[in-house]
LOROPA-939181 format. One record per residue (C-alpha): x negated, y, z; residue in one letter; residue number from 1. Coordinates in nm, 4 decimals. Layout:
N
X,Y,Z,A,NUM
...
This chain:
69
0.0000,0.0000,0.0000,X,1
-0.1215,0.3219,-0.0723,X,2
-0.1441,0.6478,0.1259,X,3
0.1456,0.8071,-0.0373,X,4
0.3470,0.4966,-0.0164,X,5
0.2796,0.4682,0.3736,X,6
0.3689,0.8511,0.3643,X,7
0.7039,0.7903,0.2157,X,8
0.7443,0.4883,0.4239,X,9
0.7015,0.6986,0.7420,X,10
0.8668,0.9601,0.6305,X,11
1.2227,0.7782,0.5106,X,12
1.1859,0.5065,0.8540,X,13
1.2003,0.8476,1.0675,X,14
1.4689,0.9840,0.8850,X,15
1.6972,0.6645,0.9399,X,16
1.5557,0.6522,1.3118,X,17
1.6226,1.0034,1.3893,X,18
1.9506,1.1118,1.5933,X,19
1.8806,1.5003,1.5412,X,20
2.0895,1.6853,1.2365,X,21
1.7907,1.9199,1.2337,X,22
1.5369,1.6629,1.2191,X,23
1.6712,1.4686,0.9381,X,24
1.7073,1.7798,0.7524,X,25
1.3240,1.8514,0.8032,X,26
1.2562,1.5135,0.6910,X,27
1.4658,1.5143,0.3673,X,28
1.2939,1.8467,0.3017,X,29
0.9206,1.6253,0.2952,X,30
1.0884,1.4233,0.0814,X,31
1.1966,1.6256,-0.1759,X,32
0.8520,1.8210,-0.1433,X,33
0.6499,1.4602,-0.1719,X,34
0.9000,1.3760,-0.4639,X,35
0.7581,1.6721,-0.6546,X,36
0.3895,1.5787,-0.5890,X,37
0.1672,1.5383,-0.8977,X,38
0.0622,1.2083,-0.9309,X,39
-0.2655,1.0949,-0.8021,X,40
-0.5320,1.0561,-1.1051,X,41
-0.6780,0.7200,-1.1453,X,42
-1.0363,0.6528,-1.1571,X,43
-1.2765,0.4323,-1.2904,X,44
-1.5087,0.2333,-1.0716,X,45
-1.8683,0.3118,-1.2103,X,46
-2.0103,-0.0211,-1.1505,X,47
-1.7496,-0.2193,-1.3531,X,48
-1.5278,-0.0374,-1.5470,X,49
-1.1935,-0.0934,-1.3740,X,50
-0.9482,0.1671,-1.3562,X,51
-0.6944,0.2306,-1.0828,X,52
-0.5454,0.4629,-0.7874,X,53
-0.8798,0.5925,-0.6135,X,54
-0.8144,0.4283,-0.2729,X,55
-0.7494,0.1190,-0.4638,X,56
-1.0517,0.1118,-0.6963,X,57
-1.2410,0.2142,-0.3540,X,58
-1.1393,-0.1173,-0.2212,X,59
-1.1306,-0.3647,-0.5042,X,60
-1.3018,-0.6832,-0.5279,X,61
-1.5648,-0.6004,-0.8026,X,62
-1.6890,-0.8868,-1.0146,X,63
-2.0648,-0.7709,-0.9317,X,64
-1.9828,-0.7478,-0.5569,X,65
-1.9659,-1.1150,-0.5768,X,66
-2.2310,-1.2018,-0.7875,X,67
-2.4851,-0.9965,-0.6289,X,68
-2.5564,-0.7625,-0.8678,X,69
């Protein structure tokens, strides 16, 4: 899961948890604002060539990780 997705997640779990009008209204307002985000670029790992979300690619098992390259 990525950052954004564990933002949203938090972010729509509060809003059915919350017992405030005021609150959920807050909340709905992030959503709407993290609706209109611009999409996180993707990147390109520079040891093998695969392209994905930057926490993602950060993370990935690289073929030369596991060859010892």
């Amino acid at each position: 899961m990525t950052a954004r997705e564990r933002l949203r997640m938090h972010l729509v779990q509060a809003l059915t948890r919350s017992d405030s009008a005021d609150v959920r209204e807050h909340l709905r307002a992030a959503l709407r604002e993290w609706e209109d985000l611009p999409p996180t670029p993707l990147v390109e790992c520079p040891v093998c060539g695969r392209i994905g979300l930057p926490e993602r690619i950060a993370n990935h098992d690289c073929w030369t990780r596991r060859v010892g390259l």
